[in-house]
C-alpha positions in Angstrom: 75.8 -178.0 -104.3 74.1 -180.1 -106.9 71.3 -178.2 -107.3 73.4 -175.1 -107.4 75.2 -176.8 -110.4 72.3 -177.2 -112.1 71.1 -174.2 -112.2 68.4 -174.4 -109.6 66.4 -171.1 -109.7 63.9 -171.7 -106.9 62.3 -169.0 -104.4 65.5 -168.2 -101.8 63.9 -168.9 -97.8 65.1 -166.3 -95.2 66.0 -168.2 -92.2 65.7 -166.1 -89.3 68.3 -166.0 -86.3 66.4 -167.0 -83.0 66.4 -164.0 -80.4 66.9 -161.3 -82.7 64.3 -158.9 -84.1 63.8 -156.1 -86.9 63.7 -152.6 -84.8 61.0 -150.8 -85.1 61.1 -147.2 -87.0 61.0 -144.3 -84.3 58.0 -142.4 -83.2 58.2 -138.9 -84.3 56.6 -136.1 -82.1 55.5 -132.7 -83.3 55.2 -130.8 -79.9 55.1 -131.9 -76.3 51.8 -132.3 -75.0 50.9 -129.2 -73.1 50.2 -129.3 -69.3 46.5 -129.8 -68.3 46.2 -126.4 -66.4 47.4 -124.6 -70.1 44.5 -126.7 -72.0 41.8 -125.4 -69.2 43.4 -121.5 -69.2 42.7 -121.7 -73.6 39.4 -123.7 -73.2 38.4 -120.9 -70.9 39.8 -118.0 -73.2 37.9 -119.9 -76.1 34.9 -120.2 -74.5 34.6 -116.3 -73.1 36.0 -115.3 -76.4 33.2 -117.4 -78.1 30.3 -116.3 -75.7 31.3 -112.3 -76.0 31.3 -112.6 -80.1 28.4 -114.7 -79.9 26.4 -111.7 -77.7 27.8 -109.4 -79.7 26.4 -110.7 -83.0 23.2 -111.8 -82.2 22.5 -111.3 -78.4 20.0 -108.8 -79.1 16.2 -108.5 -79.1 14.0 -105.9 -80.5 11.0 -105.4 -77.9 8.3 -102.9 -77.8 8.1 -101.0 -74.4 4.9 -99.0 -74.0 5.3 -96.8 -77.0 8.8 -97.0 -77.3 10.7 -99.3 -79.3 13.5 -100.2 -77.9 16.8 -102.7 -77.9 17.7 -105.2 -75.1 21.2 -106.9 -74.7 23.1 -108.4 -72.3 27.0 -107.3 -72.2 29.9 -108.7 -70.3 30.4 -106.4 -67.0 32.7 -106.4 -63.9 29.8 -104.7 -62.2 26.8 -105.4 -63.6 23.5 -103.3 -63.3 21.5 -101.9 -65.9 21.7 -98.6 -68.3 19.1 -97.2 -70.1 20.3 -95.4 -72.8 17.8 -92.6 -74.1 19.0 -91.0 -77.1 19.7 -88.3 -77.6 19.0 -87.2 -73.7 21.9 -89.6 -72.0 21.7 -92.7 -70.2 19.8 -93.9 -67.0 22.1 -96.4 -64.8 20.9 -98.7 -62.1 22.9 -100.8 -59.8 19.9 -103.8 -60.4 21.9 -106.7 -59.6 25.9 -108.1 -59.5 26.5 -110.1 -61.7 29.3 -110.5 -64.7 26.5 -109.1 -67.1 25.1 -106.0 -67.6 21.4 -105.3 -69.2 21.6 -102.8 -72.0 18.0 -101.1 -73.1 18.6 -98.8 -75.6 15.4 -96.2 -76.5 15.4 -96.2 -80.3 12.8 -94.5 -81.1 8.6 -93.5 -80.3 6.4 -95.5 -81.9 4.1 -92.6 -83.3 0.7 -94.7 -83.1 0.8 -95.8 -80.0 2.0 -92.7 -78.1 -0.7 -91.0 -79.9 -3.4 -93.6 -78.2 -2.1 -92.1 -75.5 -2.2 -88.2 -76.0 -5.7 -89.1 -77.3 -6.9 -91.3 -74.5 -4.9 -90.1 -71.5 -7.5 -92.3 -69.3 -4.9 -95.4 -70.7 -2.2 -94.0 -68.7 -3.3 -95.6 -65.8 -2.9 -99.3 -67.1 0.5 -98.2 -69.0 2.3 -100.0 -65.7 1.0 -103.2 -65.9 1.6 -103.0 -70.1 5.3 -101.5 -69.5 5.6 -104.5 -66.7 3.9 -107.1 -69.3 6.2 -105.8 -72.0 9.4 -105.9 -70.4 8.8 -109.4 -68.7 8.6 -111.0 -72.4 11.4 -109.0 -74.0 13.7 -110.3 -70.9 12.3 -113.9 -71.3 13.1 -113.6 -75.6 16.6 -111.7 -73.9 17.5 -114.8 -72.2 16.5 -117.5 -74.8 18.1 -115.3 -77.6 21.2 -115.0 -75.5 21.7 -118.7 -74.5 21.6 -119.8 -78.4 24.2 -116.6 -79.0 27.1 -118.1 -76.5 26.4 -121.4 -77.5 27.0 -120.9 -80.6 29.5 -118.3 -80.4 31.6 -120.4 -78.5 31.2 -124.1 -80.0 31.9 -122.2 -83.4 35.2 -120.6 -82.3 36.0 -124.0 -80.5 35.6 -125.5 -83.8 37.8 -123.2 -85.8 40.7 -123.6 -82.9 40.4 -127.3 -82.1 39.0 -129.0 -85.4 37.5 -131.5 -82.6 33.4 -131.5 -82.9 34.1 -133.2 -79.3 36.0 -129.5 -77.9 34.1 -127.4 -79.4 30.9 -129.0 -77.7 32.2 -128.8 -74.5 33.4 -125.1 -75.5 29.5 -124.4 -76.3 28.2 -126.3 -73.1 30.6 -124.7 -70.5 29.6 -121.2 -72.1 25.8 -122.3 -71.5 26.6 -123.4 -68.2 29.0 -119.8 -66.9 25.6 -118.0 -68.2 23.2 -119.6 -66.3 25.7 -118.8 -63.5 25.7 -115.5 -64.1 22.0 -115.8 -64.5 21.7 -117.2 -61.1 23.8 -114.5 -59.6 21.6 -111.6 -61.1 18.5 -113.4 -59.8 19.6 -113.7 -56.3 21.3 -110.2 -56.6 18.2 -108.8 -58.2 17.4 -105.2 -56.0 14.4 -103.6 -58.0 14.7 -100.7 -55.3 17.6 -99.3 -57.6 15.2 -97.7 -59.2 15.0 -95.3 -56.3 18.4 -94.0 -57.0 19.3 -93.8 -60.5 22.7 -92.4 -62.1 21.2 -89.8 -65.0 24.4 -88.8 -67.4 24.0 -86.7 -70.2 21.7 -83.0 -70.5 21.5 -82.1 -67.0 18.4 -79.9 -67.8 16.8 -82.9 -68.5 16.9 -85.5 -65.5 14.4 -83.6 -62.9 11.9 -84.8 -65.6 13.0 -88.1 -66.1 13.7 -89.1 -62.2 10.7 -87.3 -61.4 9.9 -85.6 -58.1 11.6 -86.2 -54.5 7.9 -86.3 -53.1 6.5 -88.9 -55.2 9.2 -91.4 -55.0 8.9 -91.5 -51.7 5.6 -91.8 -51.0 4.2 -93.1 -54.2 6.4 -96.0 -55.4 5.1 -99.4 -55.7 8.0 -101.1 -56.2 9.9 -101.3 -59.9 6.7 -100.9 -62.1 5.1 -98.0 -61.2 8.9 -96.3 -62.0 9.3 -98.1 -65.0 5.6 -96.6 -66.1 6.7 -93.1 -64.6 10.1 -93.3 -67.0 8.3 -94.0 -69.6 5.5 -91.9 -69.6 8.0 -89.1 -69.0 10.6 -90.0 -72.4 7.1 -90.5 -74.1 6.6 -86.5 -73.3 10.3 -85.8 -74.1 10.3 -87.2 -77.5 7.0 -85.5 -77.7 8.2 -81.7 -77.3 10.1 -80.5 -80.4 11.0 -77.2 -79.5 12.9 -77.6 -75.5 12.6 -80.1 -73.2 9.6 -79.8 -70.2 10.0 -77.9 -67.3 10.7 -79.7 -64.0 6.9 -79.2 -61.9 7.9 -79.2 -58.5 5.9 -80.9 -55.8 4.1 -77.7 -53.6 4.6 -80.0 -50.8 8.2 -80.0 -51.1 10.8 -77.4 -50.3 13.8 -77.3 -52.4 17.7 -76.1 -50.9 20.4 -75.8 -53.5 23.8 -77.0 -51.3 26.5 -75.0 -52.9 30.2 -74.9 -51.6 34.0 -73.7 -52.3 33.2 -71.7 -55.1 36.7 -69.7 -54.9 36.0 -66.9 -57.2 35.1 -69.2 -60.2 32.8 -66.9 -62.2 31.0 -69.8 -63.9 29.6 -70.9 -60.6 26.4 -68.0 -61.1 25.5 -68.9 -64.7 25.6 -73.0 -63.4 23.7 -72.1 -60.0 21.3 -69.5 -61.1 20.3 -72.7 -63.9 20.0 -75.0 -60.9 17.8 -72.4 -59.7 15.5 -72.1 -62.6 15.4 -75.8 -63.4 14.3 -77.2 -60.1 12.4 -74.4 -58.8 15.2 -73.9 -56.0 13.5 -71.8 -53.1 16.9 -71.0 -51.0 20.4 -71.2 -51.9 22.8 -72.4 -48.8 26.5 -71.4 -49.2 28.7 -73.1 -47.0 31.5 -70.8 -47.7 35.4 -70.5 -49.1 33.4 -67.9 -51.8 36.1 -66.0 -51.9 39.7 -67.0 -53.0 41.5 -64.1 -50.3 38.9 -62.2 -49.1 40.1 -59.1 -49.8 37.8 -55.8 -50.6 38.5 -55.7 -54.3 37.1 -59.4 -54.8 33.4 -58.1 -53.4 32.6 -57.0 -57.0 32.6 -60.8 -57.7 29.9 -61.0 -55.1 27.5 -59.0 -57.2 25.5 -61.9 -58.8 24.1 -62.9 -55.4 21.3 -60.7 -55.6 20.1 -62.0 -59.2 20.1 -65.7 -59.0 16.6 -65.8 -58.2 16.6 -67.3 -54.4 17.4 -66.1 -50.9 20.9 -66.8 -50.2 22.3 -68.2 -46.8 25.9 -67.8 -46.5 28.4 -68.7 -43.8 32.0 -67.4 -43.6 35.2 -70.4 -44.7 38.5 -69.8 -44.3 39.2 -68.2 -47.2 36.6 -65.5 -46.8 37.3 -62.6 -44.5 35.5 -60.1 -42.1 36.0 -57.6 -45.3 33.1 -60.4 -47.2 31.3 -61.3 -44.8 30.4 -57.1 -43.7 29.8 -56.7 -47.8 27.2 -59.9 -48.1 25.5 -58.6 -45.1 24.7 -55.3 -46.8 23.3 -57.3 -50.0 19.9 -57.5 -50.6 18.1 -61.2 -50.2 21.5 -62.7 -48.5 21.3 -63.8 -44.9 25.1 -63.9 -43.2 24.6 -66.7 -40.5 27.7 -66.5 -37.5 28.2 -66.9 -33.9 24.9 -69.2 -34.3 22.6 -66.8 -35.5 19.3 -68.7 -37.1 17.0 -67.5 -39.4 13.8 -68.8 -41.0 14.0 -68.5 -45.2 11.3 -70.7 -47.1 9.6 -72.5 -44.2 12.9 -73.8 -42.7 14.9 -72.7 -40.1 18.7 -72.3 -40.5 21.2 -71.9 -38.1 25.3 -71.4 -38.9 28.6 -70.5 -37.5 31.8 -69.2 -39.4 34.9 -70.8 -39.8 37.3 -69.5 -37.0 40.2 -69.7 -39.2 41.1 -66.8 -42.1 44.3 -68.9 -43.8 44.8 -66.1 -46.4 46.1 -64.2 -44.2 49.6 -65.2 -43.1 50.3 -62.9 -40.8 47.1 -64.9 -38.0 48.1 -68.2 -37.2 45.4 -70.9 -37.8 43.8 -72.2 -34.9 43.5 -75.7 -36.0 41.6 -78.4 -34.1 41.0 -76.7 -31.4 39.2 -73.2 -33.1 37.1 -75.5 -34.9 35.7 -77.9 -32.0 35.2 -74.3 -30.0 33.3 -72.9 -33.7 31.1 -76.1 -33.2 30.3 -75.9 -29.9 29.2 -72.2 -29.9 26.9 -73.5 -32.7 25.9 -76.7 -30.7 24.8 -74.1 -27.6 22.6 -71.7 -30.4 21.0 -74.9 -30.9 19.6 -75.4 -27.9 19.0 -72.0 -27.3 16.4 -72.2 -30.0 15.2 -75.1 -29.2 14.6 -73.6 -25.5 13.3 -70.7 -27.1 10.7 -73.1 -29.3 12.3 -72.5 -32.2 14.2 -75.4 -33.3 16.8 -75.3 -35.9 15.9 -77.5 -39.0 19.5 -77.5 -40.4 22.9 -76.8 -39.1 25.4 -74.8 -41.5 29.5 -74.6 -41.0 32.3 -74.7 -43.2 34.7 -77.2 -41.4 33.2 -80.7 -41.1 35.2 -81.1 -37.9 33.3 -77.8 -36.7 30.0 -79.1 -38.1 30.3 -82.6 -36.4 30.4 -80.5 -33.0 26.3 -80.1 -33.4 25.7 -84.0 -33.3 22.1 -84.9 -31.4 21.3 -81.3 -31.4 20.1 -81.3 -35.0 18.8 -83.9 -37.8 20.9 -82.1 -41.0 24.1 -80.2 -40.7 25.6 -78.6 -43.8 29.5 -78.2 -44.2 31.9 -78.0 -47.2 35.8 -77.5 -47.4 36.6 -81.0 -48.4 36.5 -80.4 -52.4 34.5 -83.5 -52.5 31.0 -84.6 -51.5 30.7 -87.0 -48.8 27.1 -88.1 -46.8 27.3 -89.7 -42.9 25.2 -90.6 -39.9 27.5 -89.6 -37.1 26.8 -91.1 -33.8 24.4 -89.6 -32.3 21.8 -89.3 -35.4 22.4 -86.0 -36.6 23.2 -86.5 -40.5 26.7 -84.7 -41.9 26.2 -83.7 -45.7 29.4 -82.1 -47.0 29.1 -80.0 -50.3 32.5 -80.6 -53.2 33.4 -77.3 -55.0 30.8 -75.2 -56.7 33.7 -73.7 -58.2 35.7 -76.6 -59.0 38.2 -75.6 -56.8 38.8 -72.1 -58.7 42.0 -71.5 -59.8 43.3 -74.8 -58.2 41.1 -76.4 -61.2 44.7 -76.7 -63.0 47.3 -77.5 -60.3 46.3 -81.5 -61.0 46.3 -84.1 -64.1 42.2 -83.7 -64.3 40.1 -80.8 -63.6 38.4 -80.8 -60.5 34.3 -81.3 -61.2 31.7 -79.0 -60.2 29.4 -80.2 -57.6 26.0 -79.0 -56.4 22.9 -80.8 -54.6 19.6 -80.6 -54.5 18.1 -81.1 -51.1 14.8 -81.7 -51.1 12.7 -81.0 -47.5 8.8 -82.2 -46.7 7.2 -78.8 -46.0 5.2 -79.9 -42.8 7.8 -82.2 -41.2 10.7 -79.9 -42.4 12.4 -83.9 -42.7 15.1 -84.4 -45.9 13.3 -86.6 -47.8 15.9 -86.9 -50.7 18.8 -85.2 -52.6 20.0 -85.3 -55.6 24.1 -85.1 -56.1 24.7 -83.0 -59.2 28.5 -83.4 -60.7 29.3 -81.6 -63.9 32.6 -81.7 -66.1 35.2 -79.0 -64.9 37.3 -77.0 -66.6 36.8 -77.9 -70.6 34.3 -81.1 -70.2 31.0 -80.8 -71.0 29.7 -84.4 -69.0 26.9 -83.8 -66.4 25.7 -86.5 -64.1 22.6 -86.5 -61.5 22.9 -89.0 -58.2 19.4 -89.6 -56.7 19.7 -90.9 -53.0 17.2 -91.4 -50.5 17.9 -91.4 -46.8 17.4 -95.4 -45.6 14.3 -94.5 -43.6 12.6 -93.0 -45.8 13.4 -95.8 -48.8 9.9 -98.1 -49.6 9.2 -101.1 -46.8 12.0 -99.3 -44.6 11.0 -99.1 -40.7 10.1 -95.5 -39.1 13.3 -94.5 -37.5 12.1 -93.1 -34.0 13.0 -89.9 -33.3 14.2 -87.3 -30.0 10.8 -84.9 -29.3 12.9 -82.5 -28.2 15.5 -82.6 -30.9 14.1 -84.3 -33.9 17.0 -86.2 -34.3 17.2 -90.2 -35.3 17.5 -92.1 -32.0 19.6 -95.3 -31.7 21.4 -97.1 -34.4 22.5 -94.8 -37.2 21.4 -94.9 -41.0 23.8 -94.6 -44.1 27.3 -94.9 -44.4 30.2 -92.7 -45.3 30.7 -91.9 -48.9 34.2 -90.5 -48.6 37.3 -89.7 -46.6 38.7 -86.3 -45.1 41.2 -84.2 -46.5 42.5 -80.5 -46.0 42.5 -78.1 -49.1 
């Protein structure tokens, strides 16, 4: 109290009360931390979102294939494969491999030189396959390094921009590296270089006999991948070579060449598109498997009128939508052969054989026989057979209009022919006798409307060995219907007859496969 009287200015000392302390200011937070499976579901966005961009940008190389330059890039794909894009013909597709990457070659342009080393010195064809093979190995290898720095990259630069953590984005860039090498890895043990064999040609229809080549030589002369390869790109170098059309398709004189043609229901483009066909492969016999007619009454015939100038003799069996009335006017046209009750015939070194459909559904006032008509249609046929065969004449292939009907002939023929379905399907049935079923020429005539899409027009070239009268291949030919312009040529090969395949042994007496079956149904049944 003294010292307070005296004015004692001093420093004042806090005395603090035991057991009590200053609280500490609260801990503010922005945003819950989110759950660990919503920080793996964005790294992963991030990262595939990083890799695509990172592709896109600068996932391509320039490489030099033979004489074409070209451009190779890897794409993200459900399916996979590989498409060859040759501008301005179309685009070549191969199922190569599964994988979630796709191999994109697109054909720029001819180098001008180097294809005219070749024109000059033809002799340097013969070691363009090991070039095209040498070429292609080291634009794949650049591909792949190119392609490894691009999602790298790609991602641990968007990881960067979304995460501001040099940490996250590196393991954005490293788990990018790491799903492509998976991917890789898939591709490699995927990898089928037999899909070359088969290839999926969309764009000028005129074009792809030339660029697949012949049914003949892929069969016998393939040496696996590179010879193909050599063969594809001998064949754009003559493309981009001719100024004024494209080549003509030179057929194989050993090979004999069917054009399948089915349900074209009075649709009058079906002549122009088939007498084409005819011209372009070098067709030497038409087989209709019938429904020609929409009602087969006697003032559609005039339709009919065409037959005679496509070029090829035409073999024609009866559907259910053509009547006595068209079948009595075909058989008075010239170069038409009018197959029923299992009549054969021999037309281009083949011998054909057909029934026609028991059923005329046009006409409302006969009730359809169903089932049971068609199992009786097949087994007349089935009897012809081995008639002919008895006779020693064997039937080479099998023609109805009713697959039901044509499944009847099974183990008494090796190819049967039948349509109705509006949609192509191929199958072995059981006892070896392969079922091909044509779609519609005509693209289901004047049903081309009734649905959301046009129905397509479909065709096939079947292509025969001339001594062994075997299918060796065909070719599925499926063009845009009513107002598209897209074409697209299927190449498919029967298993036995595929490179390193085993001989299927076969009846003497029927020619037919023996034991397990080949190939697998492409398709299911339905009733137009």
């Amino acid at each position: 109290m003294a010292a307070h009287a005296l004015g004692h200015t001093g420093p004042m000392v806090s005395v603090r009360t035991p057991g009590k302390r200053k609280p500490k200011p609260p801990v503010l937070e922005l945003a819950p931390r989110p759950h660990p499976w919503r920080r793996a579901l964005g790294l992963v966005t991030v990262v595939l979102a990083g890799a695509w961009l990172g592709l896109l940008v600068v996932g391509n190389v320039r490489a030099q294939v033979g004489p074409m330059n070209t451009t190779m890039t890897l794409r993200p794909s459900l399916s996979g494969g590989t498409k060859i894009n040759v501008s301005p013909l179309g685009a070549l597709q191969l199922d190569s491999h599964v994988a979630p990457v796709r191999l994109d070659v697109n054909v720029d342009q001819l180098d001008p030189v180097r294809a005219q080393a070749l024109v000059d010195h033809p002799e340097r064809l013969s070691g363009l396959q090991d070039e095209v093979a040498r070429d292609v190995e080291h634009g794949t290898l650049d591909l792949a390094v190119r392609s490894c720095v691009a999602v790298v990259v790609g991602a641990t630069t968007l990881g960067l921009a979304v995460y501001r953590r040099p940490g996250r984005a590196a393991a954005a860039g490293g788990l990018a590296l790491a799903l492509l090498a998976a991917s890789g890895g898939t591709a490699y043990a995927t990898w089928n270089p037999k899909s070359v064999l088969e290839p999926r040609f969309s764009g000028l229809l005129s074009s792809a006999p030339s660029l697949v080549g012949n049914a003949r030589s892929i069969v016998t002369e393939f040496d696996v991948y590179q010879k193909e390869l050599a063969r594809l790109v001998t064949n754009v170098t003559k493309l981009y070579d001719v100024t004024s059309s494209l080549p003509a398709y030179q057929p194989d004189p050993t090979t004999v060449r069917v054009l399948h043609v089915s349900d074209i229901h009075l649709n009058p483009a079906s002549w122009k598109i088939i007498a084409s066909l005819v011209e372009q492969y070098k067709v030497d016999v038409i087989v209709d498997s019938g429904d020609t007619m929409d009602h087969g009454t006697a003032a559609e015939n005039g339709f009919l009128d065409p037959v005679a100038n496509l070029g090829a003799p035409y073999v024609w069996v009866r559907g259910n939508h053509d009547s006595m009335l068209t079948q009595r006017h075909l058989e008075g046209v010239r170069s038409v052969h009018v197959l029923d009750g299992g009549r054969a015939v021999t037309v281009a070194g083949l011998r054909f054989a057909g029934v026609g459909d028991p059923q005329y559904t046009p006409d409302r006032s006969t009730l359809p026989g169903g089932g049971d008509a068609e199992e009786r249609a097949g087994a007349e046929l089935a009897a012809a057979l081995r008639a002919q065969r008895a006779a020693g004449t064997p039937v080479d292939v099998a023609i109805a209009h009713e697959p039901s009907a044509a499944r009847g002939v099974d183990g008494e023929v090796p190819l049967v022919l039948a349509g109705h379905l509006h949609h192509e399907q191929t199958e072995v049935l059981d006892k070896g006798t392969r079922l091909r079923v044509e779609g519609s020429t005509g693209g289901s005539g004047l049903r081309a409307v009734e649905g959301k899409y046009p129905d397509p027009i479909e065709a096939s070239i079947l292509y025969f060995d001339r001594d062994t009268r075997r299918l060796q291949a065909w070719d599925e030919i499926k063009l845009g219907g009513l107002g598209l312009t897209t074409a697209e040529v299927s190449r498919h090969l029967p298993k036995e007859n595929q490179p390193g395949a085993t001989p299927t042994p076969t009846d003497p007496a029927t020619g037919t496969p023996t034991g397990s079956p080949t190939g697998t149904p492409t398709g299911t049944a339905s009733a137009p």
